[in-house]
Each structure stands twice: as C-alpha cells, then as structure tokens.
C-alpha positions in Angstrom: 107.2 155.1 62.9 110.3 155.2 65.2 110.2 158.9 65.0 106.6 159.0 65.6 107.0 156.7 68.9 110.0 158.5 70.3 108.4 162.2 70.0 105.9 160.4 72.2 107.7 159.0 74.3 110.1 162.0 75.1 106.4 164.2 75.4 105.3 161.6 78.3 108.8 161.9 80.0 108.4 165.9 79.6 104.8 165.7 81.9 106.1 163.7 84.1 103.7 161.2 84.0 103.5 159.5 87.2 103.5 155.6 86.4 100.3 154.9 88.4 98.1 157.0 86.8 99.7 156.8 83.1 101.7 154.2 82.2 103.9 154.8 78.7 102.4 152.5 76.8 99.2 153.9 77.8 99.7 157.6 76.8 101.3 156.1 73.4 97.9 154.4 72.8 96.2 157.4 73.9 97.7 159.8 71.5 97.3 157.6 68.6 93.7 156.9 68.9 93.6 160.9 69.5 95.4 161.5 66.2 94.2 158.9 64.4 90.6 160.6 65.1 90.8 164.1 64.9 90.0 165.9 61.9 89.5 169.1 60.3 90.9 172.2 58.7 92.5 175.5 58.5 94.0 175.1 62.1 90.8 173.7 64.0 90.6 170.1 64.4 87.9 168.3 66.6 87.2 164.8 68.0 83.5 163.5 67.3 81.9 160.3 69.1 80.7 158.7 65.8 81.6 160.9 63.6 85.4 159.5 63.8 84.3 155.6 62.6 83.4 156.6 59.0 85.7 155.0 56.7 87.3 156.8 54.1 87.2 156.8 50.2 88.9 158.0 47.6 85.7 158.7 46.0 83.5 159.5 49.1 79.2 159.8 49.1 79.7 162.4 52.5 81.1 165.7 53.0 82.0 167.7 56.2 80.8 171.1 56.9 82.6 172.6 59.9 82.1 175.7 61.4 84.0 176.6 64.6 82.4 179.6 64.9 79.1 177.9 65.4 79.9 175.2 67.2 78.3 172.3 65.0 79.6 169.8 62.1 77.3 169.3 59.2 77.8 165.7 57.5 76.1 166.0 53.8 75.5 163.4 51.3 76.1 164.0 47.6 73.5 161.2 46.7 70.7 158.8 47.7 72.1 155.7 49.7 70.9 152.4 49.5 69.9 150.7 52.6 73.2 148.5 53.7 75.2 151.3 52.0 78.6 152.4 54.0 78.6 156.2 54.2 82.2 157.2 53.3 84.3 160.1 53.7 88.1 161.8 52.1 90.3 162.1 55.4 92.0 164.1 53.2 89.4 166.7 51.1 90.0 166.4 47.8 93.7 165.4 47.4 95.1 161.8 47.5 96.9 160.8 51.0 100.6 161.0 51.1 101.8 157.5 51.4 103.9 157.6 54.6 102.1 160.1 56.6 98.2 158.3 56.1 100.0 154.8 57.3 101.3 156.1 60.5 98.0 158.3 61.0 95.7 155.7 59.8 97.2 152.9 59.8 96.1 151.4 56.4 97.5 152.3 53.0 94.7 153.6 50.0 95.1 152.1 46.8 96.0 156.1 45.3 98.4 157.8 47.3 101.0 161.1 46.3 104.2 159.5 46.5 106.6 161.8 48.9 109.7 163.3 48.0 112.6 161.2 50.1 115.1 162.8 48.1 113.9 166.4 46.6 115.4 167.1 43.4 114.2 170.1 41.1 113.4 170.3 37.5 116.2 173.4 37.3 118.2 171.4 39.7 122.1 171.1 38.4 122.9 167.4 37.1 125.3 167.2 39.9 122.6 166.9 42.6 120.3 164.8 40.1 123.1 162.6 40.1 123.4 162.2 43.8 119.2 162.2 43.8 119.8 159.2 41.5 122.6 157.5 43.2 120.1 157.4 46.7 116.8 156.5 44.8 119.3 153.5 43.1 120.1 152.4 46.5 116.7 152.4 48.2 115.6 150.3 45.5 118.1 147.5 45.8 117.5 147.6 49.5 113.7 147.1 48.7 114.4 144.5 46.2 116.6 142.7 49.0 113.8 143.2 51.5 112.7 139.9 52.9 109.5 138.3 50.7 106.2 138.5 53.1 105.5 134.8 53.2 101.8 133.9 53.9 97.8 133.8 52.7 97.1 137.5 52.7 95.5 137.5 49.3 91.8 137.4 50.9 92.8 140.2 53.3 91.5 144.0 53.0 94.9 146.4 53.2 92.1 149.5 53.3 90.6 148.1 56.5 92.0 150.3 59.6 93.3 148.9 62.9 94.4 145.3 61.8 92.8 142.1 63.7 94.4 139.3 62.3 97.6 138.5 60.6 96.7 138.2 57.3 95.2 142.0 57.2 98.6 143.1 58.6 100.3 140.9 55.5 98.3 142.5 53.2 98.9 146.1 54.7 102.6 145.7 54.2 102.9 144.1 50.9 100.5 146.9 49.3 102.7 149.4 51.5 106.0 147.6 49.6 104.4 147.5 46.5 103.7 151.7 46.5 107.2 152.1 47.7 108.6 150.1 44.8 106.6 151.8 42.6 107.7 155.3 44.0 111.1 154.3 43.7 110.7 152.9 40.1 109.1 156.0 39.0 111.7 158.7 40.4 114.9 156.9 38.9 113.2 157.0 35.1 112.5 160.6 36.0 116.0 161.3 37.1 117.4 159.5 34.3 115.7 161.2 31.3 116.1 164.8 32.8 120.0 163.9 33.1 119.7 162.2 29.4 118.3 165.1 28.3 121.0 167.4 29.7 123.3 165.8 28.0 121.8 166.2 24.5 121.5 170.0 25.2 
C-alpha cells in the first residue's frame, strides 16, 4: 500500500499538478476510484457508469462480453434471478484473486484467494535456497504471530463489503486479511520442510 501511494504520488509531482486545480490527496483519490473501477481484458480496459457497482463473487450469476471493436459491453446472466436478487460478477474471470493485489485494488479481501509467492522457491530448486525460503517464511510468521491482536466487535461485520463505513467493517477486513496471511505462511513452511525432508532421504 506504501508502494502503491508513492508511485502516485511521484506521477502527480511528474504533471506538475498545480495545487489549485488538483490537490494530492485529490489525484490519489482520483486514481483509486479509477483503478478500483476499470475492468477488462487482453489489454483493453473500460470504465462503465453502473456497470462498475456490481459486486463480485466467487461464484458469480453475470458474465461480461466485451468487444472493443464494436464499441459495446454485453452483461449475461447464467440463470433466472429472483426479484431482490444481487446480480454478481468475477473481477477476476474464472481464477481466484491474488490476496495482496485484490486488497489494494478492491479494497476488501474474498474468502478464496491464490496466495502469492513472497519468497519464490522452485520444486528443482537446490536445498540451499529452500533453506533460505524457509528461514524468511519462519520469520514472517513469528512477526505475524507478534502482530498486535485486533481488539473490538467486528464479528457482525461483512470483510467482503468494498469501501469500508464504519470501524467494525474495517476490523473485520483486517483480521480476515491476517487470518489468509497466516494461513499462507503456515502452508509454505510445511511445504518447504517436506521437500527439504525428502531430500534428505534421497
């Protein structure tokens, strides 16, 4: 996220931005909604009045047809709705959201997420680097474990709910956002440890 804000930060100091017209804080705001918005595919991505407030699902009812060279969008349903029924969509096709990249996008974290690689190893990798892979996954996961405990009722709140109101949405956010992490974490230090278990009984 502090990555995210200074690339936009150093792009409003690159324009020259007077002030006046376009504060900072305002052209951050501006590009977020912008790419929390857009969508599309195979290097064309549009911005739709409408169109950009359907929710998304990992099992979504709608699908998007878009056709640059036409000019239009096509929103299909796969089935009959009943009236009351939210009409969802998958920002993301057919795969699962990468973890990271759909909370700083988004801004709310799906219950089914790919976990990202924060320190690649290979299968064929030698067990010196799986070591070193294991040694840093070890680490992140005692500094998670020592991370302070998120304090507060957030157990009513809706973590898949975009754009936050109240605190207990934003509690919520984070601890299923800590939770994945963990889990992430977890999972890649049994990995590392039985490929490097079983290179020893080669």
């Amino acid at each position: 996220a502090c990555s995210q804000r200074s690339t936009l930060e150093s792009m409003h100091a690159e324009r020259a931005i007077p002030p006046d017209t376009c504060s900072l804080d305002e052209f951050v705001w501006a590009m977020c909604m912008v790419q929390s918005r857009t969508f599309g595919g195979d290097g064309t991505m549009v911005i739709l009045p409408f169109i950009d407030l359907i929710n998304s699902d990992a099992a979504p009812n709608l699908s998007f047809d878009l056709r640059q060279e036409d000019g239009y969008i096509q929103c299909m349903a796969s089935r009959d709705f009943e009236a009351g029924e939210e009409a969802l969509v998958n920002y993301h096709g057919r795969g699962k959201p990468s973890l990271f990249s759909n909370f700083l996008a988004y801004g709310f974290v799906p219950e089914e997420v790919e976990y990202p690689s924060l320190f690649p190893c290979g299968a064929d990798d030698p067990a010196d680097k799986m070591r070193a892979a294991l040694e840093k996954w070890s680490e992140h996961g005692k500094t998670l474990a020592s991370a302070p405990a998120l304090q507060g009722d957030g157990a009513a709140a809706d973590a898949d709910s975009a754009l936050p109101a109240d605190p207990a949405r934003r509690l919520a956010i984070a601890r299923r956002l800590l939770t994945h992490e963990r889990e992430m974490t977890t999972t890649n230090v049994s990995s590392l440890r039985r490929r490097l278990l079983a290179l020893k009984k080669r």
